[in-house]
C-alpha positions as CSV (number, residue, x, y, z in Angstrom):
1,X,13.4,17.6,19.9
2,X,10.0,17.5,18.8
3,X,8.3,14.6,20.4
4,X,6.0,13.2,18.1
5,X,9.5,12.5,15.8
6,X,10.6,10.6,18.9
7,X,8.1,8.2,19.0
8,X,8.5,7.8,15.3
9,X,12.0,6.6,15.8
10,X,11.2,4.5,18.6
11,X,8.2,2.7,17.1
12,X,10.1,2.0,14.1
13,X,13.3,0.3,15.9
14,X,10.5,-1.8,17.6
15,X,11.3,-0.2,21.0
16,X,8.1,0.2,23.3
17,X,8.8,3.2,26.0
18,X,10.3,0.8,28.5
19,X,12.4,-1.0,26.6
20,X,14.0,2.3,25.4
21,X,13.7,4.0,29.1
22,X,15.6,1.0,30.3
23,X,18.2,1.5,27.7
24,X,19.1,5.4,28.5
25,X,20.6,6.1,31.9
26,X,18.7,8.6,33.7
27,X,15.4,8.1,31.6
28,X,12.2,6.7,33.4
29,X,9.2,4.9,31.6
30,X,7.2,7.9,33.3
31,X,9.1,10.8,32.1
32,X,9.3,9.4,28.5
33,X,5.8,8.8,28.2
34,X,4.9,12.3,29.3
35,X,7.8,13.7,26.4
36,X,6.0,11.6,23.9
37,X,2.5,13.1,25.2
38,X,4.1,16.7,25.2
39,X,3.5,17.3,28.7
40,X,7.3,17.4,29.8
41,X,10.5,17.7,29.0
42,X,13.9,15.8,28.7
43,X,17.4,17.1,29.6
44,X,19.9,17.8,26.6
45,X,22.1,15.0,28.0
46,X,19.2,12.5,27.9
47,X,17.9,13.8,24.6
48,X,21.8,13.1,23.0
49,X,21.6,9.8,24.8
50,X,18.4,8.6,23.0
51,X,19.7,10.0,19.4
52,X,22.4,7.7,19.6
53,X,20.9,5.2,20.9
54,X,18.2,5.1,18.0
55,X,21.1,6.2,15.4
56,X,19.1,8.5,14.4
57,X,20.5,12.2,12.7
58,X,20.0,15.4,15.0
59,X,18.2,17.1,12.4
60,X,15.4,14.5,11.9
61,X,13.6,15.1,15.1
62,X,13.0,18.2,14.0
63,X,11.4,17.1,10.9
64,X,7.9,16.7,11.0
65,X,5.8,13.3,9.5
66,X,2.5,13.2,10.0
67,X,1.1,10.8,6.5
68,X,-1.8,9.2,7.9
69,X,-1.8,5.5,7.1
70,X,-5.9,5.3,6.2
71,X,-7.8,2.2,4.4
72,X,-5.0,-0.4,5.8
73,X,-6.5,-4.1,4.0
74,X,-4.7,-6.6,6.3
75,X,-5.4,-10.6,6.8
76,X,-6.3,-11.6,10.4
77,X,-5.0,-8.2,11.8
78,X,-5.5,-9.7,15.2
79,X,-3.0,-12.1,14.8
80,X,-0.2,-9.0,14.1
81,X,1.2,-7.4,17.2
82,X,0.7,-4.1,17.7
83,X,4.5,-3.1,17.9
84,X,4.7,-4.7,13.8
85,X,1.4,-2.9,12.8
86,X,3.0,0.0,13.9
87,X,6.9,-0.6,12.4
88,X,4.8,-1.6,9.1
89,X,2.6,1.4,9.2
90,X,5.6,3.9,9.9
91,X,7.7,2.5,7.0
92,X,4.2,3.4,5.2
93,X,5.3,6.7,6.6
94,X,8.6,6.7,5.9
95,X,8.1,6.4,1.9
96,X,5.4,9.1,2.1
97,X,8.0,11.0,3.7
98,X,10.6,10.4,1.1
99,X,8.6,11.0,-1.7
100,X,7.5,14.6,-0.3
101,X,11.2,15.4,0.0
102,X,11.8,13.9,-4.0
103,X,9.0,16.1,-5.1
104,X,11.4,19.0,-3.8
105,X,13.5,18.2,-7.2
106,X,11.8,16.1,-9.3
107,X,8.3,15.9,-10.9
108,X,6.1,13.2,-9.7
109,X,3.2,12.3,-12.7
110,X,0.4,14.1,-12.5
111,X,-3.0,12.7,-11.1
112,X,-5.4,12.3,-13.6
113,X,-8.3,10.3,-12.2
114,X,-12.2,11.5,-11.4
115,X,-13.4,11.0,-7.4
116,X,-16.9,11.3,-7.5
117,X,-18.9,11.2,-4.3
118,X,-20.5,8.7,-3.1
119,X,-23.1,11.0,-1.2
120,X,-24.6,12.4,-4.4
121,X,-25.7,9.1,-5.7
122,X,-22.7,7.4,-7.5
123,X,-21.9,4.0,-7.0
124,X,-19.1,2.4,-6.7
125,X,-19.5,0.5,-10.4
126,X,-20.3,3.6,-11.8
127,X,-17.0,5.5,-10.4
128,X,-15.1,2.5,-11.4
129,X,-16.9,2.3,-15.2
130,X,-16.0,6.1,-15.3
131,X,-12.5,6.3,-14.5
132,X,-12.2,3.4,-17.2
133,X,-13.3,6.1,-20.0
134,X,-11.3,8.4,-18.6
135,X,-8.1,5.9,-18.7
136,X,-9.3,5.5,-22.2
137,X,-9.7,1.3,-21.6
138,X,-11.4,-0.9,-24.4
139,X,-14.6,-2.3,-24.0
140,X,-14.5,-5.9,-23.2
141,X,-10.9,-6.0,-22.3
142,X,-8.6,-6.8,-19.0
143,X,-6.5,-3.8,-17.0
144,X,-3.1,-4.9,-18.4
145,X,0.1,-3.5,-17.1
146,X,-1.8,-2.1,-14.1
147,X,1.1,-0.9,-12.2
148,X,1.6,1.5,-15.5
149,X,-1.7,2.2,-16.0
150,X,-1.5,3.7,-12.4
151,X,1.4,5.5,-11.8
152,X,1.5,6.8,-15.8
153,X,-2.1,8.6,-14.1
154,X,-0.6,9.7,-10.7
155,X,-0.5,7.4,-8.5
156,X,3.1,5.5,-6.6
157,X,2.8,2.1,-6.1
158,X,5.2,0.1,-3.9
159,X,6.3,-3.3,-3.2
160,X,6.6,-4.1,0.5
161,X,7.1,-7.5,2.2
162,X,7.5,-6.8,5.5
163,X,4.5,-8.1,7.2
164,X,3.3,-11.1,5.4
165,X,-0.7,-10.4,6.8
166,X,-1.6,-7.2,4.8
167,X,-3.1,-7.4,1.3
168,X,-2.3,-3.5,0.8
169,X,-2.7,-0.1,2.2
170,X,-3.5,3.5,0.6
171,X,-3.1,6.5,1.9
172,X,-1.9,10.7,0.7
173,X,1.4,11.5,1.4
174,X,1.9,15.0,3.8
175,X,1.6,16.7,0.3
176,X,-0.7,14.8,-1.6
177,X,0.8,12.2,-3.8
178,X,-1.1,9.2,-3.6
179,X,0.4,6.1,-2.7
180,X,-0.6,2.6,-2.3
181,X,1.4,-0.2,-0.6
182,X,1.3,-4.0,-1.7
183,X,2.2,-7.3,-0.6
184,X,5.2,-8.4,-2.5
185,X,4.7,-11.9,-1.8
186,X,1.1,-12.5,-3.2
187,X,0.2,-14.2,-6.3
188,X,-0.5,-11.9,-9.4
189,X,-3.9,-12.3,-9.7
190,X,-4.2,-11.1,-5.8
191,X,-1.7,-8.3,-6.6
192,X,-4.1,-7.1,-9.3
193,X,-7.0,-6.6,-7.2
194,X,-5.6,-5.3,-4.1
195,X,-4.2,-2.5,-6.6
196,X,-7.6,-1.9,-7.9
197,X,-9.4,-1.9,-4.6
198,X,-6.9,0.5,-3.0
199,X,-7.6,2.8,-5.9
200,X,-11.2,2.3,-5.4
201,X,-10.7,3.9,-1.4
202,X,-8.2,6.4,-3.0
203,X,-11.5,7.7,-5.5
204,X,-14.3,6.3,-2.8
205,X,-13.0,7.7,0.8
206,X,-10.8,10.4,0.8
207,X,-12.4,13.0,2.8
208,X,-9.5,15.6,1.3
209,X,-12.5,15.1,-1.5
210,X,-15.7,14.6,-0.1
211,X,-16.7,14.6,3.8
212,X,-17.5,10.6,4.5
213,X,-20.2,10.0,5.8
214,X,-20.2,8.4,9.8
215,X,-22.5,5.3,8.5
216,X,-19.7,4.5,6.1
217,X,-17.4,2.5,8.6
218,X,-14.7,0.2,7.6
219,X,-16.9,-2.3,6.6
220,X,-18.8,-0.4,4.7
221,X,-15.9,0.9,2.6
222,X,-14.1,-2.6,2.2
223,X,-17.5,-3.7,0.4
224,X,-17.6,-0.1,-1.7
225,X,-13.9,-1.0,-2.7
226,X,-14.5,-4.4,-3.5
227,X,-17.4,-3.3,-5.8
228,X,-14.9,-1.0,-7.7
229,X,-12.3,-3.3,-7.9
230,X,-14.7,-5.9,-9.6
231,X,-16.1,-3.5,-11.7
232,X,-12.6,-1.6,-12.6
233,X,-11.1,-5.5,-13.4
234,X,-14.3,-7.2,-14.7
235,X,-16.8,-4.4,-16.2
236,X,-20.3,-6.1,-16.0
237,X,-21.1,-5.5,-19.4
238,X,-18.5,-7.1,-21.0
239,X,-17.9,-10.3,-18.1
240,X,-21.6,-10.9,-17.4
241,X,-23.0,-13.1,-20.4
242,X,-19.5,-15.6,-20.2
243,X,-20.6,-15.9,-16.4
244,X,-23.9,-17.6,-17.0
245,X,-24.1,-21.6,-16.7
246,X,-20.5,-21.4,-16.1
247,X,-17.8,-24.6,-15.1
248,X,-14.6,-24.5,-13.3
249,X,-12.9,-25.0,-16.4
250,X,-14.7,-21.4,-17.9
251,X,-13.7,-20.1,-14.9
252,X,-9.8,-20.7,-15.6
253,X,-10.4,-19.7,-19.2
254,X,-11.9,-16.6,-17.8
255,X,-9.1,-15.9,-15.4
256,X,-6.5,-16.2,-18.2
257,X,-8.2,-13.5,-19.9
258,X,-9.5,-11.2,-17.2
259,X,-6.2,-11.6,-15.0
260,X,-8.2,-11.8,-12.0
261,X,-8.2,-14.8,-9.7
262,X,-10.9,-17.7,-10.1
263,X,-12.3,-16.4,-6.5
264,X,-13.0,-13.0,-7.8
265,X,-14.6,-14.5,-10.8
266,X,-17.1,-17.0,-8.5
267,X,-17.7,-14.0,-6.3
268,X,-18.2,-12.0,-9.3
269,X,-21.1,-14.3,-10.9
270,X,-22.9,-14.6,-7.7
271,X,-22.9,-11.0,-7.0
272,X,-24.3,-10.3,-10.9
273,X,-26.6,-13.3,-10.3
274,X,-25.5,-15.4,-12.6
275,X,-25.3,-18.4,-10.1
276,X,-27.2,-18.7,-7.1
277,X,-25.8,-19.3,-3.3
278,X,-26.0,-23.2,-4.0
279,X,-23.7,-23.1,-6.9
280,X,-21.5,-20.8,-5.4
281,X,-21.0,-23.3,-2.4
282,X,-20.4,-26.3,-4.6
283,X,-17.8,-23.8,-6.8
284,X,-16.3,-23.4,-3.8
285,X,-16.2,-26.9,-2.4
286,X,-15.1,-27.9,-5.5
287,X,-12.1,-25.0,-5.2
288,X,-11.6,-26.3,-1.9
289,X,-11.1,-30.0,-2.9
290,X,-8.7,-29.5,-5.6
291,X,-6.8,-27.2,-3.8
292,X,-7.2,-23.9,-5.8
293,X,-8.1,-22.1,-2.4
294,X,-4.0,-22.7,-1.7
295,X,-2.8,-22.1,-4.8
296,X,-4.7,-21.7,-8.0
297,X,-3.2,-22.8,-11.4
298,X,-2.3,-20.1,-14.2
299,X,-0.1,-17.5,-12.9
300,X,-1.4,-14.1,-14.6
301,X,1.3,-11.7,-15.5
302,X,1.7,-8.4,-14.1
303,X,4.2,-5.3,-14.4
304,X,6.3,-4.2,-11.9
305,X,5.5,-0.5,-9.9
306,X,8.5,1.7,-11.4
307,X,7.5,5.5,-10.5
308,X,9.2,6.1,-7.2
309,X,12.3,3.9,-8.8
310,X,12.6,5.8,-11.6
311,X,12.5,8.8,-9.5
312,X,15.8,7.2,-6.9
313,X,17.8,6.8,-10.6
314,X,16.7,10.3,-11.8
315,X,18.4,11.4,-8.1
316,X,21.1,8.9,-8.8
317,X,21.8,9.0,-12.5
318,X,21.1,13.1,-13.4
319,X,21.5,14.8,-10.1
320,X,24.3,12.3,-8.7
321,X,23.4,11.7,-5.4
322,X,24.8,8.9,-3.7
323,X,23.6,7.3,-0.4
324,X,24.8,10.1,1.4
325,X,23.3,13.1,-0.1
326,X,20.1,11.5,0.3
327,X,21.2,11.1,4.3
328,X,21.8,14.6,4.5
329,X,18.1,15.2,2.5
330,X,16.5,13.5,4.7
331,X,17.5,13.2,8.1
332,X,17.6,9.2,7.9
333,X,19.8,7.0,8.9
334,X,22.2,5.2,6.4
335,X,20.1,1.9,6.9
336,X,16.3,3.4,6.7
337,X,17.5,5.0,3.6
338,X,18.8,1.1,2.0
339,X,15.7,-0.3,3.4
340,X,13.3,2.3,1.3
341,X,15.3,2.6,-1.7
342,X,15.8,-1.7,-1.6
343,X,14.7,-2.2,-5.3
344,X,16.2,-5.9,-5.1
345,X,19.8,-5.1,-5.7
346,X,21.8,-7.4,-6.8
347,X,24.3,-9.6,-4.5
348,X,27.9,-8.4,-5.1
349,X,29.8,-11.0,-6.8
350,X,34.2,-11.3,-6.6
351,X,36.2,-12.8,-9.8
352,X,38.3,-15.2,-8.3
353,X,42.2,-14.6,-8.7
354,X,44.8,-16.6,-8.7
């Protein structure tokens, strides 16, 4: 049993070592914790104890995940326990896992867009103005259809609404497939730029690329990806003349257009300086007092991520697998496997009769 898998399973039932210790006859807290630090062993009765337990197939602690979940983006982290950062953040896992194992048969797209370090002089604006040529964008026009534009160009996006405090995460897969994670629940106009700032860390921070420097701490690299996002969604030369001696009402105008929210426009004049810190503060109040900071009116449309479903039906549909040949694939339980492949399936519905 390999013992990093083990803590895998556990974290992601939401047992910590004592609840699970307490749960297996003949397993202590101490002798668990020392398994899961690779400093002892466990009997094979135990170890069959604790398989069935967490339901679990034989075969998957064996397996090996190691996707590290970098540039997590979540809202009042401290408020999240750390047992549902870490069930959210192995889920994470989970899909970078199953997309390794797809790759095995089918062809994920290939990635197409232009790092560029940081370290040699490039901005942030400048990546994000370069990967627009290379996406072959139109001057003074919006990112439609972002969740295309993406994963057309390589990237997997996912909808996940398991933790309702994270805006999005990004991260590489144990192969290299990049994938980023989003809120299902957040507005369209929110969606649209956590997309666009977790490509900006994808291009910005990936040290697979170019070695980050120690200066650069989170911080740092949530204000270099919020530059890119503004400058992938709203390119300055094509926003920055509408933004001058602007009202709320050009800034709704703007948001219809732009499909960005009217926070990221605000932020977006003051940071080109086309309002000054006063007028941002009364924008603000004035967001504030008619309620837009809740809920803001137009709702901006938005595609839905399709790669890694069209990649279940290609599985389903030309290979034939059902849910079972992808247990037997994976090492997963019947449930995990439901849980990733979810893809809001329809309730079942009986005909009535009589």
């Amino acid at each position: 049993m390999n013992h990093r898998q083990l803590t895998f399973a556990r974290e992601l039932r939401g047992y910590s070592q004592t609840d699970l210790s307490s749960s297996i006859k003949g397993l202590s807290q101490s002798n668990l914790s020392k398994f899961e630090k690779g400093l002892s062993v466990l009997s094979e009765d135990v170890q069959k104890k604790i398989i069935n337990f967490l339901n679990f197939p034989v075969d998957f602690f064996e397996r090996k995940i190691n996707s590290s979940i970098e540039n997590g983006n979540y809202r009042k982290k401290a408020t999240i326990s750390k047992s549902d950062v870490l069930k959210f953040e192995n889920k994470c896992r989970l899909l970078g896992y199953a997309i390794d194992e797809m790759s095995e048969s089918i062809e994920w797209p290939e990635f197409k867009f232009m790092p560029l370090n940081l370290e040699e002089g490039y901005t942030p604006a400048y990546i994000a103005e370069y990967n627009r040529k290379i996406l072959q964008l139109k001057k003074d026009s919006p990112v439609k259809d972002i969740c295309n534009l993406l994963e057309s160009n390589g990237i997997i996006l996912y909808e996940m609404n398991y933790l309702d405090k994270f805006d999005g995460v990004s991260f590489f897969t144990d192969k290299g497939f990049p994938v980023i994670v989003i809120n299902k629940t957040f507005p369209n106009d929110r969606k649209r730029f956590t997309i666009a700032h977790e490509l900006g860390h994808i291009l910005l921070h990936n040290e697979s690329n170019f070695p980050i420097s120690g200066y650069r701490d989170e911080k740092c690299k949530e204000k270099e990806a919020n530059e890119f996002a503004s400058e992938f969604l709203m390119p300055e030369k094509d926003i920055k003349n509408s933004l001058r001696g602007i009202s709320l009402n050009d800034v709704a105008k703007l948001k219809s257009y732009w499909l960005t929210s009217m926070g990221s426009i605000l932020r977006r004049a003051k940071d080109l300086k086309c309002i000054n810190e006063d007028r941002y503060k009364y924008f603000m109040i004035e967001m504030s007092r008619n309620g837009f900071n809740r809920k803001e009116p137009i709702e901006v449309p938005i595609d839905k991520p399709q790669c890694f479903k069209n990649g279940y039906l290609l599985f389903k549909n030309e290979l034939l697998y059902d849910d079972n040949d992808f247990v037997e694939m994976m090492d997963l339980p019947q449930d995990i496997i439901e849980d990733i492949f979810y893809f809001d399936r329809m309730v079942k519905l009986k005909i009535h009769r009589n």
